[in-house]
N, C-alpha and C positions, 0 to 999 in steps of 0.2 A: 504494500500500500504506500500511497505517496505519502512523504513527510508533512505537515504543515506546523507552524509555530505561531502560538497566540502568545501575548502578553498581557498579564495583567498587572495593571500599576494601581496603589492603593497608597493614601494619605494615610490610612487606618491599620487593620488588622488584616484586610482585604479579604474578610468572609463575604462581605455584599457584593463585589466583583467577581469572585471564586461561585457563588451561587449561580448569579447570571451565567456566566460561562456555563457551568455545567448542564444547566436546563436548558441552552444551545446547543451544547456542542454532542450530546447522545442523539441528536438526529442527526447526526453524520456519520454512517456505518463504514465507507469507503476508506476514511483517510486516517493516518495516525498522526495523532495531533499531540503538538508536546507544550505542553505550557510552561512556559516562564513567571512565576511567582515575583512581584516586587511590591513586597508592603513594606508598611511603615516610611514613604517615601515624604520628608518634610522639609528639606531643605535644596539649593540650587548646585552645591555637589552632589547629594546623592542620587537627581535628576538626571545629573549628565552620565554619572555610572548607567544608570538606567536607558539611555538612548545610546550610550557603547554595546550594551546588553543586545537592545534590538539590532543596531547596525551587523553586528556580528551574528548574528539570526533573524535574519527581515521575516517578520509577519504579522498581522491584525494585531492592533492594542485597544485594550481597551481597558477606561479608567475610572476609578471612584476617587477624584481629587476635588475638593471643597475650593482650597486656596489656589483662587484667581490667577495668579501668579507663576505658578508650579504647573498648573492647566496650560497657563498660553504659552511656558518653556516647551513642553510634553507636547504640544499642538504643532508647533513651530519646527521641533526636533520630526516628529512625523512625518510633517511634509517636507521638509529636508532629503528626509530618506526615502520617499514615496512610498511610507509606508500606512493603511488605513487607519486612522483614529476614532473611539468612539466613546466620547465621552459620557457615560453610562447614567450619572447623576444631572446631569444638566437639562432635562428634557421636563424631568419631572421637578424639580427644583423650580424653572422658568415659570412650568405652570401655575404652583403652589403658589409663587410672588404673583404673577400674573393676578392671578384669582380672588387672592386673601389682601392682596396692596399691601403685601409688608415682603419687607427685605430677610432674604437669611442669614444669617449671623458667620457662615462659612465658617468652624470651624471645625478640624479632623476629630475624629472619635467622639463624638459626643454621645454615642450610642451606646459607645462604653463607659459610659460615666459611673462613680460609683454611689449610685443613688439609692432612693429605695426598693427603688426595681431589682435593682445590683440585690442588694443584701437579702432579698426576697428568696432570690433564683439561690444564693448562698444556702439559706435555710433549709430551703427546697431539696437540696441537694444532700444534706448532713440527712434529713430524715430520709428517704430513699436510701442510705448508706444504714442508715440504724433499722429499716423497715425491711430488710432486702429478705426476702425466702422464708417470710414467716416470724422474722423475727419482732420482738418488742410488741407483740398482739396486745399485748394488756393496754397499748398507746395508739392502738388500730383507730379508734374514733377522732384522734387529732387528723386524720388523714383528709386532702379533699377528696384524692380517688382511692380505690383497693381494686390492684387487679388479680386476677385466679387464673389457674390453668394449669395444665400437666406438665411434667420437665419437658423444658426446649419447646417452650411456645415463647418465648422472646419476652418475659415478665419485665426480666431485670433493664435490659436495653432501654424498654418500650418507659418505663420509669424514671429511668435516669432524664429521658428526652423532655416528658414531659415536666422534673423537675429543673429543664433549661426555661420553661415556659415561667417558672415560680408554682409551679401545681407540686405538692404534696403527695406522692404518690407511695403507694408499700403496696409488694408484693405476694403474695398467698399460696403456695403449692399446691393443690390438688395429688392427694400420694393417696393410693391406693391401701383401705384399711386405716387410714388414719382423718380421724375425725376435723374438721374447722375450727378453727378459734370459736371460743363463743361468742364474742365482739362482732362475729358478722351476725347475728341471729337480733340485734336489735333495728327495726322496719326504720330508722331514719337514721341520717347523718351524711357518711361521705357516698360518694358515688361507689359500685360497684359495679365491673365490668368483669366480665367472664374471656376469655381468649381460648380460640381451638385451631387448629391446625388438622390436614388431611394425615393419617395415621401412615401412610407409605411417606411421606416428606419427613415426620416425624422420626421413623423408622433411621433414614440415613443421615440423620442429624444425629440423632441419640450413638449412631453405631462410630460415627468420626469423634464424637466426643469419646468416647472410651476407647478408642485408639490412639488418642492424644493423649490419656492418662494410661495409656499400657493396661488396659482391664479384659478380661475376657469377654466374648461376646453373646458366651450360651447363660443368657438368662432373659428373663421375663422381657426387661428391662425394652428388649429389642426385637421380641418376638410378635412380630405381625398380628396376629387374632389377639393375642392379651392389647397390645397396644387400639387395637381397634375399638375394644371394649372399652379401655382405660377412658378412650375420647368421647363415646357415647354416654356414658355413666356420667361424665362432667358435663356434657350438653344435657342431659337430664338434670343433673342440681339448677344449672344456670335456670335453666326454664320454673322449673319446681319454686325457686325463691324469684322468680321475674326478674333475672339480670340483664343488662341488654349481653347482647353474643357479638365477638368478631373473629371474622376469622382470619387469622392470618396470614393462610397456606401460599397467597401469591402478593401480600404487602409488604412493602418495607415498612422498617421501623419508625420513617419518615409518613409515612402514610397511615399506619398505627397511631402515632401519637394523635395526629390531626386529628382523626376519626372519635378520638377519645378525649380529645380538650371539645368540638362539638356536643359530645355528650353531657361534656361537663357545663358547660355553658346550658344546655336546658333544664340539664338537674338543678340547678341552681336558680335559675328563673321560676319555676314548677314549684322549688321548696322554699320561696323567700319568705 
């Protein structure tokens, strides 16, 4: 496949740059595409390292740069090189002044500020660590969500994500023979979401994982019909207690979370 090189150039951390790109660039199956990382870019030397960067590998840039300044260097270096620019934030920004009649303040990271959003997602985070697999049940009710599910339906991941959002999440095992916290048996408080997966995806998940730990593989654990059961039995409690269900045999973890801060957004409106 042919080579192509993007660049992304970032005032910031360059996850808003690095997003864009990616939700582009997987619609192009033909070409291998190599990308050039450049955050943190805030001053007029590390600008110009940055336009030696592309000269030495000419391809599309494209930028999340606030400061006016750094933009018309990176603009100007561009078309020097003829190479395309596209300034990522400026489109939507113009608007926003356009619209609102106030100016933007332009400066980098402000997204990253340490506010109380910041210390929120912190929180967020420490509980999902203290709630992971069951643990600290007796603290189940500080939760906003409790997710359930069999091993390797993606509990912990899908948790951690949404404690990037500031959601409060803990996790619940579903083990075969062993009873629920009794924290979930009372009808109000945090949301609960049930998670299931197709029992053959299940299967080569569980079987890599005990191959990574050196574990034998003749047990229950990985055996097709017990697993099948394992999956039905827990889509029966979800239903039995009215949990909603997701399944997540073809979501990512990115599509999981979403799916489950919607939830939580109705649960919340429903319960105010």
């Amino acid at each position: 496949m042919e080579d192509k090189h993007i660049h992304l150039v970032s005032d910031a951390t360059g996850e808003t740059v690095s997003s864009v790109a990616k939700a582009c660039l997987v619609q192009f199956d033909d070409l291998n595409i190599i990308e050039h990382a450049w955050p943190l870019i805030r001053s007029e030397a590390q600008m110009e390292r940055v336009l030696d960067g592309i000269a030495a590998r000419p391809g599309i840039v494209l930028g999340t740069l606030v400061n006016d300044d750094l933009r018309k260097i990176l603009q100007a270096g561009c078309k020097r090189l003829d190479v395309p620019f596209v300034p990522v934030l400026d489109p939507v920004l113009a608007t926003l002044a356009k619209v609102w009649g106030s100016e933007a303040v332009n400066l980098p990271g402000r997204q990253h500020t340490m506010d109380d959003e910041y210390f929120k997602r912190i929180d967020a985070m420490h509980f999902v660590m203290s709630h992971d697999d069951g643990q600290s049940a007796e603290t189940l009710q500080e939760a906003d969500i409790i997710i359930l599910g069999v091993s390797r339906t993606s509990k912990t991941p899908t948790c951690v994500y949404l404690a990037n959002r500031g959601l409060k999440a803990a996790n619940v095992p579903i083990v075969p023979g062993c009873p629920l916290p009794p924290e979930l048996d009372r009808p109000e408080g945090p949301l609960v979401v049930g998670l299931t997966k197709d029992p053959q995806r299940l299967v080569q998940i569980r079987k890599n994982r005990l191959r990574m730990l050196n574990q034998l593989e003749d047990t229950d654990y990985v055996d097709l019909e017990t697993v099948i059961e394992e999956v039905k039995e827990a889509r029966r409690l979800y239903t039995r207690r009215g949990w909603p269900i997701i399944d997540v045999s073809r979501k990512s973890i990115e599509e999981t979370t979403a799916a489950i801060a919607q939830l939580y957004k109705t649960h919340r409106e429903t319960n105010r």
